[in-house]
VORONU-956410 format. One line per 8 residues: number of its first residue (from 1); their letters; for each residue x, y, z of C-alpha. Coordinates in nm, 2 decimals. Example, Ala and Ser with C-alpha at 12.3 -4.5 7.8 and 13.67 -1.06 7.14 Angstrom:
2
1) as) 1.23,-0.45,0.78 | 1.37,-0.11,0.71
END
This chain:
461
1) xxxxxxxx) -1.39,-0.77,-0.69 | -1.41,-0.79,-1.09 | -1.45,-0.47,-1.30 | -1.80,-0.57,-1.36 | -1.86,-0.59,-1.01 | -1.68,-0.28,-0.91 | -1.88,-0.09,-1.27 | -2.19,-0.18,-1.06
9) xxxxxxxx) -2.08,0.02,-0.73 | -1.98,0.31,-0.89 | -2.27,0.31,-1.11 | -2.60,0.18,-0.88 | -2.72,0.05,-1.19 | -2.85,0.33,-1.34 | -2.97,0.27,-1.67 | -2.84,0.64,-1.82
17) xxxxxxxx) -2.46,0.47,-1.71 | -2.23,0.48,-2.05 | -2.16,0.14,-2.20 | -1.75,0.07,-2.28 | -1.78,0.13,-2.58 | -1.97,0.49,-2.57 | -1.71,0.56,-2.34 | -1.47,0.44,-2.55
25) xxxxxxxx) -1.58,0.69,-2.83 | -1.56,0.97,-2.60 | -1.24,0.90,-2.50 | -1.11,0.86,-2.88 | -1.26,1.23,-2.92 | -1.05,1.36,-2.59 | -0.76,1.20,-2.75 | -0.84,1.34,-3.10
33) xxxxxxxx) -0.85,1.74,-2.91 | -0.58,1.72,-2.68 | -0.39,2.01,-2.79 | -0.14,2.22,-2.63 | 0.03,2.14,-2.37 | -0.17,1.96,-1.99 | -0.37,2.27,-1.96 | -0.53,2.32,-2.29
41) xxxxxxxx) -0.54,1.88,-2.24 | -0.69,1.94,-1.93 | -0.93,2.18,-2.03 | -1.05,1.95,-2.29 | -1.10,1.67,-2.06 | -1.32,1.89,-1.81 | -1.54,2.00,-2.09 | -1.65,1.71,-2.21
49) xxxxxxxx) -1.63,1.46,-1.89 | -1.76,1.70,-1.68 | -1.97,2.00,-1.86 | -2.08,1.81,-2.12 | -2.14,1.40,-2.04 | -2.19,1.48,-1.66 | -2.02,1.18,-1.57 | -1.84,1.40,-1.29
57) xxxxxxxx) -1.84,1.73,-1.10 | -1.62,1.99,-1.08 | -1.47,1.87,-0.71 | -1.46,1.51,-0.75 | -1.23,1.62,-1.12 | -1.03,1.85,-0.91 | -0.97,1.60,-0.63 | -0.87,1.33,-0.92
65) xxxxxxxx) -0.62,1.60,-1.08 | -0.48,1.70,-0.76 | -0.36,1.32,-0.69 | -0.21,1.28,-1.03 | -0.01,1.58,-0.98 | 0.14,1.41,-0.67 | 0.25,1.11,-0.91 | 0.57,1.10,-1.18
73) xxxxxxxx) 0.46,1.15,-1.49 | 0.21,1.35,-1.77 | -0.10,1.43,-1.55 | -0.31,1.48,-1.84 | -0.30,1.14,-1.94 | -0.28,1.01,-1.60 | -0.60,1.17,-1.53 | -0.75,1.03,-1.80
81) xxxxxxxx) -0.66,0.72,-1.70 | -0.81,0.79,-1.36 | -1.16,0.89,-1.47 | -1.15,0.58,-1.70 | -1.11,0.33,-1.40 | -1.40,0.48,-1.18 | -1.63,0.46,-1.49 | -1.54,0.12,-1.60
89) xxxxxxxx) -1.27,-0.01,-1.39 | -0.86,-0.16,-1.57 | -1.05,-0.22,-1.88 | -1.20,0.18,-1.89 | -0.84,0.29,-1.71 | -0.66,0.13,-2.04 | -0.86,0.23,-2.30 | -0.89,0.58,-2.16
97) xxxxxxxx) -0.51,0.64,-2.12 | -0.37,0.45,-2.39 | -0.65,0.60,-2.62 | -0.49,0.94,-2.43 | -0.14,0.90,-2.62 | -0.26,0.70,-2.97 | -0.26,0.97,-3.20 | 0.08,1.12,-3.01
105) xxxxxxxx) 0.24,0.79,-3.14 | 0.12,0.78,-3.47 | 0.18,1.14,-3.54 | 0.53,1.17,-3.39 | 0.65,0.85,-3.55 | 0.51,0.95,-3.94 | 0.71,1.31,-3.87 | 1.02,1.06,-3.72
113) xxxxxxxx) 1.01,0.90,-4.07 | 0.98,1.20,-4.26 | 1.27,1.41,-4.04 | 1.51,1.12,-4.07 | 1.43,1.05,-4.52 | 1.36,1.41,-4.57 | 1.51,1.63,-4.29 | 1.75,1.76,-4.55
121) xxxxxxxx) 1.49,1.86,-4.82 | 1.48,2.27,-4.81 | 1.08,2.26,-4.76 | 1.13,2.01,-4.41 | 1.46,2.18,-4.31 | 1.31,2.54,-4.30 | 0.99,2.42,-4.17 | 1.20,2.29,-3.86
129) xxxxxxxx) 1.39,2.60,-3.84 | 1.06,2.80,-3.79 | 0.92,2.59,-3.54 | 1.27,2.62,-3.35 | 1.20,3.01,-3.28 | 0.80,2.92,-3.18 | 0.91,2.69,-2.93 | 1.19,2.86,-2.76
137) xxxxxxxx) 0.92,3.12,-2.73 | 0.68,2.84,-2.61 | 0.89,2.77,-2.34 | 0.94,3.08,-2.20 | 0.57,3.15,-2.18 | 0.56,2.83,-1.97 | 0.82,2.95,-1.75 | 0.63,3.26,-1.68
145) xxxxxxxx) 0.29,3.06,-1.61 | 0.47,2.81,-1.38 | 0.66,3.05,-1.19 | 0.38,3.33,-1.13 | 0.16,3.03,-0.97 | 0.44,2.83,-0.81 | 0.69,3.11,-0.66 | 0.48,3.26,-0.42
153) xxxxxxxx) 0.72,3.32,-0.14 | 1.11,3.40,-0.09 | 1.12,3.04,0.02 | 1.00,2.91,-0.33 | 1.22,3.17,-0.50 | 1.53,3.06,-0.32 | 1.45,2.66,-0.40 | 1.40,2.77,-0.78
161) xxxxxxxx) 1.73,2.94,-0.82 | 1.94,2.69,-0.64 | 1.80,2.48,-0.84 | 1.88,2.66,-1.18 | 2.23,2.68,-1.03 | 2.24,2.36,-0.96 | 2.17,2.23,-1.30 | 2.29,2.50,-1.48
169) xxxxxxxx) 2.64,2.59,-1.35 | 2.71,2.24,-1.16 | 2.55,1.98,-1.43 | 2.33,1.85,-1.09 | 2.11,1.55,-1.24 | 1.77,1.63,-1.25 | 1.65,1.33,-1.06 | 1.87,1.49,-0.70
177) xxxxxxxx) 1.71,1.80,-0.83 | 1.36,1.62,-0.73 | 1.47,1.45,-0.45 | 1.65,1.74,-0.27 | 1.34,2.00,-0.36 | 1.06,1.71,-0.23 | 1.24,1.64,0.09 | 1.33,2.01,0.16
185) xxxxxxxx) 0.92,2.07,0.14 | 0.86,1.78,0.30 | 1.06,1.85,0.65 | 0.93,2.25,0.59 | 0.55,2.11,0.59 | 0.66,1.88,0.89 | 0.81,2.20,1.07 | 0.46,2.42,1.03
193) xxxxxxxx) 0.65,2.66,0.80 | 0.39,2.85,0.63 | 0.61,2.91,0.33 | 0.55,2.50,0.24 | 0.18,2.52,0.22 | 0.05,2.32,-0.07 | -0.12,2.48,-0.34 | -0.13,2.56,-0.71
201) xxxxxxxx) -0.11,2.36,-1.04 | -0.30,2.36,-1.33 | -0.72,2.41,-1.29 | -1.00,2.33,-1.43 | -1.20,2.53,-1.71 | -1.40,2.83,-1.64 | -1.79,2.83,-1.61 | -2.04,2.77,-1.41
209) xxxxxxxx) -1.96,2.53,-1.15 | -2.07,2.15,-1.18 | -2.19,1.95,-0.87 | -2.07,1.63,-0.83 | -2.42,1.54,-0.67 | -2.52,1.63,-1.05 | -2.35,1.41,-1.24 | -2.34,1.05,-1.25
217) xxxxxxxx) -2.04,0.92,-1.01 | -2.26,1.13,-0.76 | -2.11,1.35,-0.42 | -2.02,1.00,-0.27 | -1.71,0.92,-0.14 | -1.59,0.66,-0.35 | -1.47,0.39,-0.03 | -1.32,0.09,-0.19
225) xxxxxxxx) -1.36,-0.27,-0.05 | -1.08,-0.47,-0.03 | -1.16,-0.69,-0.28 | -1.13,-0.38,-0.50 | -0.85,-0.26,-0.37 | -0.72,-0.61,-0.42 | -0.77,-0.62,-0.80 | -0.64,-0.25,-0.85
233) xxxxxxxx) -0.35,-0.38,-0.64 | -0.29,-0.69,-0.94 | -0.40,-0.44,-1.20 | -0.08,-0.19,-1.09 | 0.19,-0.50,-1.04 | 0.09,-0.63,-1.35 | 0.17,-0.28,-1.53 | 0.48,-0.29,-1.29
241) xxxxxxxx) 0.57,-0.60,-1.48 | 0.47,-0.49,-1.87 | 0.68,-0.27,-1.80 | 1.00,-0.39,-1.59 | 1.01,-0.75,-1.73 | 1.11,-0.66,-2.08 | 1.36,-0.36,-1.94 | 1.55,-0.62,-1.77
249) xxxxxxxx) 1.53,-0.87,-2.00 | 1.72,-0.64,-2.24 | 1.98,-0.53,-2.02 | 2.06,-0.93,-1.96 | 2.07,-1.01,-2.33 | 2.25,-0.70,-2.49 | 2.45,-0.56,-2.19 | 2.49,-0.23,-2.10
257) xxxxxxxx) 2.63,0.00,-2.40 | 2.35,-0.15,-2.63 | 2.16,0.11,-2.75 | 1.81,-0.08,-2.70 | 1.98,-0.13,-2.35 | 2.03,0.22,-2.28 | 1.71,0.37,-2.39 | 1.48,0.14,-2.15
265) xxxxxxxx) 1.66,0.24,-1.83 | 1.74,0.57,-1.94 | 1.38,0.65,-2.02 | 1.25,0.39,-1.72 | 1.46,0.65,-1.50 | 1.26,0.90,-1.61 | 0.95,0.79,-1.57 | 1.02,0.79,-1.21
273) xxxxxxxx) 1.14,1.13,-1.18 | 0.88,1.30,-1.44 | 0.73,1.55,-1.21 | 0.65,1.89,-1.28 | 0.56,1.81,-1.64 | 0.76,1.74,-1.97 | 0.98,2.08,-1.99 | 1.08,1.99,-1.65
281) xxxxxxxx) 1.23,1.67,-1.75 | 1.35,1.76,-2.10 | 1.62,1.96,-1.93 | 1.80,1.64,-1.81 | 1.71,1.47,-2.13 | 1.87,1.67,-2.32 | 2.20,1.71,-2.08 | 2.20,1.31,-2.08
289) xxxxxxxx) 2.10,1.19,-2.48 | 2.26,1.49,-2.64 | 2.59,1.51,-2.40 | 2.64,1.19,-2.21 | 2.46,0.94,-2.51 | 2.53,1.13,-2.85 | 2.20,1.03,-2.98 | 2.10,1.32,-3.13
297) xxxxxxxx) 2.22,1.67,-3.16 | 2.06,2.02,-2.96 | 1.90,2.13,-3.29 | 1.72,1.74,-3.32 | 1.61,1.77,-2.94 | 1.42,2.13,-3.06 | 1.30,1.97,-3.36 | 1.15,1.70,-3.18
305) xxxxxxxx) 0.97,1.91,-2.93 | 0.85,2.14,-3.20 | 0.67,1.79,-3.35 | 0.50,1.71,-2.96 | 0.38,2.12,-2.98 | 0.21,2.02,-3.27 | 0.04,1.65,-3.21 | -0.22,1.57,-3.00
313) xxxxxxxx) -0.13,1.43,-2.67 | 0.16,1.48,-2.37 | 0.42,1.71,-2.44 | 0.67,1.38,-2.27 | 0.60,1.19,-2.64 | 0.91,1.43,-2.75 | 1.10,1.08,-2.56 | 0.99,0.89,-2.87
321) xxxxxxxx) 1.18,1.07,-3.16 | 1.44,1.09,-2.92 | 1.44,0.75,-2.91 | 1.37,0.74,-3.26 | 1.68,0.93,-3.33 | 1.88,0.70,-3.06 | 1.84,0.40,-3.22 | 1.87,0.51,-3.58
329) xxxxxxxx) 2.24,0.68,-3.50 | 2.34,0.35,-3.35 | 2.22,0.16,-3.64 | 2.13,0.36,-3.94 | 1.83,0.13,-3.98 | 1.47,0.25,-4.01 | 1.33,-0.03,-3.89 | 1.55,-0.02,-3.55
337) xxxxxxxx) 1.48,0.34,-3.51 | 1.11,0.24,-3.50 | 1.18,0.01,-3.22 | 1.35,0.22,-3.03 | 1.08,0.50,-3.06 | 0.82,0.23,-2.93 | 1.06,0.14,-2.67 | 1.10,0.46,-2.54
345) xxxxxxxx) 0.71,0.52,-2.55 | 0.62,0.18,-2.41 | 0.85,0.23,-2.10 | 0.76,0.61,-2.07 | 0.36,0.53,-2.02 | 0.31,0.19,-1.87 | 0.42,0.33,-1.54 | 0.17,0.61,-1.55
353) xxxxxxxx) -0.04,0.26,-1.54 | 0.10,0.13,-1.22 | 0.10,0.51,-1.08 | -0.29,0.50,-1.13 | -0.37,0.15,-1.05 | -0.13,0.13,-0.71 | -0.23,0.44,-0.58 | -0.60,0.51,-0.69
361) xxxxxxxx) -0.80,0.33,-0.36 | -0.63,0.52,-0.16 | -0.60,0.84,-0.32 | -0.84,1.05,-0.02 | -0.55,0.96,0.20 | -0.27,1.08,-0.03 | -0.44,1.38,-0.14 | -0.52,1.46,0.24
369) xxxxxxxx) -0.16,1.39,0.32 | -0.02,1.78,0.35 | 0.31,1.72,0.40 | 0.32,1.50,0.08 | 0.15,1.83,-0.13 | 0.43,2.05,0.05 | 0.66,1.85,-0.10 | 0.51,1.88,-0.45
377) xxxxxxxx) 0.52,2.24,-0.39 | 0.84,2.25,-0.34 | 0.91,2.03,-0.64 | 0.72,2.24,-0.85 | 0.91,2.60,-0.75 | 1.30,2.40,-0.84 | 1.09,2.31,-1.18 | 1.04,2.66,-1.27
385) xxxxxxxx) 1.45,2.67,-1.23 | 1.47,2.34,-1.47 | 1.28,2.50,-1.69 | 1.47,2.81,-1.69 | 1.82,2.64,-1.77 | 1.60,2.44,-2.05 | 1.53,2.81,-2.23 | 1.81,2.95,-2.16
393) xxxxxxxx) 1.98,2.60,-2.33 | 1.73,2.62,-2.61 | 1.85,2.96,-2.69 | 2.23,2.90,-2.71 | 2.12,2.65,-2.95 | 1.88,2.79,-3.13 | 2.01,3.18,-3.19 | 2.37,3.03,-3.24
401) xxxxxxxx) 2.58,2.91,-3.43 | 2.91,2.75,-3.15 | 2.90,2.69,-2.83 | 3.21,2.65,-2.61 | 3.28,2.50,-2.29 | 3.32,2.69,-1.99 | 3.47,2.55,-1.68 | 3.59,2.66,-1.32
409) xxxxxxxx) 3.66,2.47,-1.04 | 3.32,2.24,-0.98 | 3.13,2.47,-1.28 | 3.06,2.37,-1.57 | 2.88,2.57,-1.84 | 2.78,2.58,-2.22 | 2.78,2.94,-2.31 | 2.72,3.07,-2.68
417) xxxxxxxx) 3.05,3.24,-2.89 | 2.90,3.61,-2.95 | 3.08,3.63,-3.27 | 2.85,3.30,-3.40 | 2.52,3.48,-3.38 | 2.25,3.36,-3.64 | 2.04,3.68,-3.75 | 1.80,3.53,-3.92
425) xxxxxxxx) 1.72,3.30,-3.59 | 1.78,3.54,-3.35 | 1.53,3.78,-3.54 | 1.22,3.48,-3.59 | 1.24,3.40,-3.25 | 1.21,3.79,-3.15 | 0.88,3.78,-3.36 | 0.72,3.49,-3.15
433) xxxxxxxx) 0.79,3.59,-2.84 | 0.62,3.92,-2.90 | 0.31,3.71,-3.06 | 0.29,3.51,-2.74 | 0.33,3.75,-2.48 | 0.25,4.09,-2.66 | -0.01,4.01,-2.91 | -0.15,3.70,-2.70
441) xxxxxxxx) -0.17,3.48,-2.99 | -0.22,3.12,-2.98 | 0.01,2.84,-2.96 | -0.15,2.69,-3.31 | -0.12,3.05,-3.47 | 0.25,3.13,-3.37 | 0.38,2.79,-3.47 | 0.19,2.78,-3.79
449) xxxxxxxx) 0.33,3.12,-3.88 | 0.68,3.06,-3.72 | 0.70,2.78,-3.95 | 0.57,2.95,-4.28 | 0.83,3.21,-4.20 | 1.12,2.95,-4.14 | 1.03,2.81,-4.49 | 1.05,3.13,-4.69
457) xxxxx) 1.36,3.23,-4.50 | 1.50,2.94,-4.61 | 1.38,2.95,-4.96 | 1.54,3.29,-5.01 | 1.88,3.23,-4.84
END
C-alpha cells in the first residue's frame, strides 16, 4: 500500500483532511514551540494536534505516547513522528520528526561555533558559567518529578538505588543498567508481582477532554493491511540502512581510534539504549566522552546541555556539541567539528525513524503487551538513580574547583576536594534552586537570570 493509498484509509476522503503541506506548516510551528524539556514538548504537541486542529483525541494521543515511551530514544519527537505517519503516511512521519529537531540543529550548531571562536571572550565565558548553576538546578527538579511518579513502591525504590550504586560507586555502563532494570520488570510482571505494574510517564495537557470520535482520525481502531504494514516494514529498514550503512562504512575506512569512527558507534550505541529520556543517558555520556574518549571536559558537557535547555527541540541534541567538541579536539578544524556534530545528530535520530516505522502497525499489540510496560517501569525507577549520579556529577563539577579519585576494592568514585570550593558557583546555584522549587519559576526565567548573573559576576571578578 502507497502513502496515498494508506492517506485515503486514515482519512475516508473527507474533504476538511489537511493537505502535506498545511501539515507541514503546523508541524514547522510545533517545532518552532518546543521548549523545555518532553513535557513542556509534549504539551505543545497536544495543544495544537489535538485541542486546536482536532486531527486527534485525547486517547488515541495517549495511546500513541504510551508506545513511544516503550521505544529508545526522545519520545517527543518520536511522537511527532508518529502522528505524522497516520496523517500522511513516511512522507508526513519525515517531515513531522525531522521538522521536530531542525531548529535544535541550527541553534546548537551557531552556539557550537560561537563556544569554540568565542568561548574565552568574558561576555560568552560568564554567560556559560550562569547557565551551569540553572541547570544543575534543572536537573534536580527532574529528578524530583521522575522519581515522585516512578518510585511508587519499595520495589522501585530498591531498583533506583542499586542502580545509582551501580553507576556511581562501580562505574556500571549505563546500557547493563537498562538491560538488568528491563529484565528484572519483565520476570516481576511475568510472576504477578503487583509491585511491576505499569504505569506513569509524562501526560498530556490539562483541559477539557477531547474525543477521538471528534476529531478527524475518528474512535477507529486503526487495523493495518498488510500491504501497509508491508510498506512501513520498507519504510523502517530503509531508515535501519540511512543509518547503519554509513556507520560501518566509517569504521572500514578509518578504523577504530578515528574520531569520525568513534563518534558513530559510540552515539549509534546510544541510540539503542536512550530510554528514560536525555538526562538518563547523559550520565553514561559524560562517564564515556569526558573519561574514556577525552573529547571534551565536565565543564564543556554542562555547557552544552545549558545550550539544549535553551533551543527548541529534544534535550538528546546536547550529543551534537558533544560531537561538535569531539571532532574539533581531534582536529582543531571547524569544518571537521561540523561533521562530527552532524554525525552525531544524523546517527542519534534516524533510528527514532526505524523505531516508528518497524513498530507502528503493531503498536495495539505492544502497548497491550503488560509485561513489556512492567519492564519500562522498571527502567524508568533505575533512571531516577542515573539521574541522580548525573546531579550529583554535575555538582562536583560545577561548585568545584578538583576532583580526585577515590578507589577501594571494585569502587570507584570522583569526589570533590573540600578545600577547592568555588563561592561564587556554589552560591548561583543556591539561588536557582530556590527559584525552581521555592519560588516556582520557570525554566526560561531562571536560566535567563542565572545567566545575567553569571555575566556580571564575571565582569566584576
Amino acid at each position: 500500500m502507497t502513502d496515498a493509498s494508506l492517506d485515503t484509509r486514515l482519512a475516508t476522503a473527507r474533504e476538511d483532511w489537511p493537505t502535506l503541506g498545511e501539515a507541514t506548516r503546523v508541524w514547522a510551528r510545533v517545532a518552532a514551540l518546543s521548549f523545555g524539556g518532553p513535557a513542556g514538548q509534549i504539551a505543545v504537541m497536544h495543544r495544537i494536534t489535538v485541542e486546536e486542529k482536532r486531527w486527534i483525541g485525547d486517547d488515541r494521543f495517549l495511546h500513541a505516547l504510551n508506545f513511544c515511551m516503550l521505544l529508545p530514544g526522545p519520545e517527543a519527537q518520536q511522537l511527532a513522528t508518529y502522528i505524522g505517519w497516520l496523517m500522511h503516511g513516511t512522507r508526513g512521519a519525515v517531515i513531522a520528526g525531522g521538522l521536530f529537531i531542525l531548529p535544535g540543529i541550527l541553534a546548537i550548531m551557531g552556539l557550537s561555533w560561537i563556544y569554540v571562536i568565542w568561548g574565552e571572550v568574558p561576555l560568552v565565558e560568564g554567560l556559560f558559567f550562569g547557565l551551569k548553576a540553572a541547570v544543575l538546578a534543572i536537573v534536580l527538579q527532574a529528578l524530583v518529578r521522575i522519581g515522585r511518579k516512578a518510585l511508587k513502591n519499595n520495589a522501585m525504590r530498591a531498583i533506583a538505588l542499586c542502580s545509582f550504586l551501580a553507576i556511581f560507586a562501580f562505574q556500571v555502563p549505563f546500557p547493563l543498567i537498562v538491560a538488568a532494570a528491563a529484565l528484572i520488570g519483565y520476570a516481576g510482571a511475568r510472576a504477578g508481582i503487583a509491585a511491576f505494574a505499569p504505569g506513569g510517564g509524562h501526560g498530556a495537557a490539562s483541559g477539557a477532554h477531547v474525543a477521538d470520535s471528534d476529531t478527524l482520525l475518528g474512535d477507529e481502531t486503526i487495523e493495518m493491511p498488510r500491504a501497509a504494514r508491508r510498506s512501513a516494514l520498507v519504510a523502517g529498514l530503509l531508515a535501519l540502512a540511512f543509518w547503519l550503512v554509513p556507520v560501518g562504512l566509517l569504521f572500514l575506512a578509518l578504523g577504530p581510534g578515528n574520531v569520525f569512527a568513534d563518534i558513530a558507534l559510540f552515539f549509534s550505541k546510544m541510540a539503542v539504549v536512550t530510554f528514560g529520556g536525555a538526562y538518563a543517558v547523559l550520565a553514561y555520556v559524560a562517564q564515556e566522552a569526558v573519561g574514556t574518549y577525552g573529547w571534551l571536559t565536565a565543564g564543556q558537557m554542562l555547557d552544552g546541555l545549558g545550550m539544549a535547555e535553551t533551543t527548541p527541540g529534544p534535550l538528546i541534541m546536547v550529543l551534537q556539541f558533544v560531537g561538535y567538541l569531539g571532532a574539533w579536539s581531534a582536529t582543531g578544524n571547524l569544518w571537521a567539528a561540523t561533521l562530527g556534530a552532524l554525525l552525531a545528530t544524523w546517527v542519534t535520530f534516524a533510528p527514532c525513524f526505524a523505531w516508528i516505522f518497524l513498530g507502528a502497525p503493531w503498536m495495539e499489540r505492544l502497548r497491550q503487551n503488560r509485561a513489556l510496560a512492567s519492564a519500562l517501569t522498571a527502567v524508568t525507577a533505575a533512571v531516577v538513580g542515573v539521574i541522580l549520579n548525573l546531579a550529583i556529577w554535575f555538582a562536583i563539577y560545577v561548585i568545584f574547583r578538583e576532583v580526585i579519585t577515590w578507589q577501594a576494592g571494585p569502587m570507584t568514585m570522583q569526589l570533590p576536594r573540600p578545600a577547592s570550593i568555588d563561592w561564587r558557583a556554589a552560591l548561583l546555584t543556591a539561588f536557582a534552586i530556590v527559584a525552581v522549587f521555592r519560588l516556582k519559576l520557570g525554566m526560561v526565567t531562571v536560566l535567563a537570570g542565572a545567566a545575567l548573573t553569571g555575566v556580571l559576576l564575571t565582569m566584576l571578578a
